[in-house]
N, C-alpha and C positions, 0 to 999 in steps of 0.2 A: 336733393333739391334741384328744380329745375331753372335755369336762367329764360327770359323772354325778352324778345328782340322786338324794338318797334319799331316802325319806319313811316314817317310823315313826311308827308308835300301837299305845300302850297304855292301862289304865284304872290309874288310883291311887285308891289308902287315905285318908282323912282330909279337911284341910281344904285350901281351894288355899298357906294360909298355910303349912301344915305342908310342904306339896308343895312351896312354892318356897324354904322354909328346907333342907329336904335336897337341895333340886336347887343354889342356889347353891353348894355348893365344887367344881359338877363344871362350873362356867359356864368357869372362864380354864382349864383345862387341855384343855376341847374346845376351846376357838377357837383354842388351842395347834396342835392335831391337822398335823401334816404333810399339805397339799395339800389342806386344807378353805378355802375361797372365803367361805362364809358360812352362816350358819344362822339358824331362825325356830324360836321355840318354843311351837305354837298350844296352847289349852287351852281345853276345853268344860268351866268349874266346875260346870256345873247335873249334868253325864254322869258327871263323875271319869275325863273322858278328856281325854289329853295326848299329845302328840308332839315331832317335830321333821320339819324339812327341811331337808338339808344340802347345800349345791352344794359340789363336791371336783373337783379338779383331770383327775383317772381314775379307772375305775372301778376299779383295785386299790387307791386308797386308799379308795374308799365300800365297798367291801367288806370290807377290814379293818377300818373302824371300827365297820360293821354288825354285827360278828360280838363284836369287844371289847364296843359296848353293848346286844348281847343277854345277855351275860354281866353285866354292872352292874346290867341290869333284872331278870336271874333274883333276886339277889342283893339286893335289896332287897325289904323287909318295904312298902312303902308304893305299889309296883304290881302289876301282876297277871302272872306268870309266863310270856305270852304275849305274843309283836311281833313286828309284820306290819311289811316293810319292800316295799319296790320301787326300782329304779333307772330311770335311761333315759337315756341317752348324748346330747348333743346336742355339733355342732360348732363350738368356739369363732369 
C-alpha cells in the first residue's frame, strides 16, 4: 500500500487570531477524515499565507479530501479563492 502526501497553500484575510479562530472548528473533524495519518498546519503571518500537509493512507483518500477542502476554501470569506495542492505517493 502506498501513503500520499498533500500539500496546500493559500493566502488569508485578517489577523492570524482571526485565522485561527475560524480555522478551529474544522481542526477535530479533519483529523477525523478517514485514511489521514496526520497533518501540519504551516503559517507565514508576516505573507497571510497558510496551508497544510496531510499524510493519508492512499491517494484516493488525499484526493477526496483535496477536492472537499477546495470547496471550504472557495467558501470562505477569510482566504483567497485559489489552492495549489500536490501529492506523491511513497511506499510504506
Amino acid at each position: 500500500m502506498s501513503q500520499s502526501l498533500l500539500q496546500v497553500n493559500f493566502n488569508f484575510s485578517g489577523t492570524r487570531a482571526d485565522y485561527e479562530a475560524a480555522s478551529l472548528p474544522n481542526a477535530a473533524p479533519i483529523a477525523a477524515i478517514p485514511g489521514l495519518v496526520w497533518k501540519i498546519w504551516p503559517m507565514n503571518e508576516a505573507a497571510h499565507e497558510a496551508g497544510g500537509i496531510y499524510l493519508f493512507d492512499d491517494e484516493a483518500a488525499a484526493q477526496g479530501f483535496a477536492q472537499q477542502l477546495e470547496a471550504m476554501l472557495r467558501g470562505s470569506p477569510r482566504s483567497a479563492t485559489s489552492a495549489s495542492s500536490s501529492s506523491a505517493s511513497s511506499s510504506r
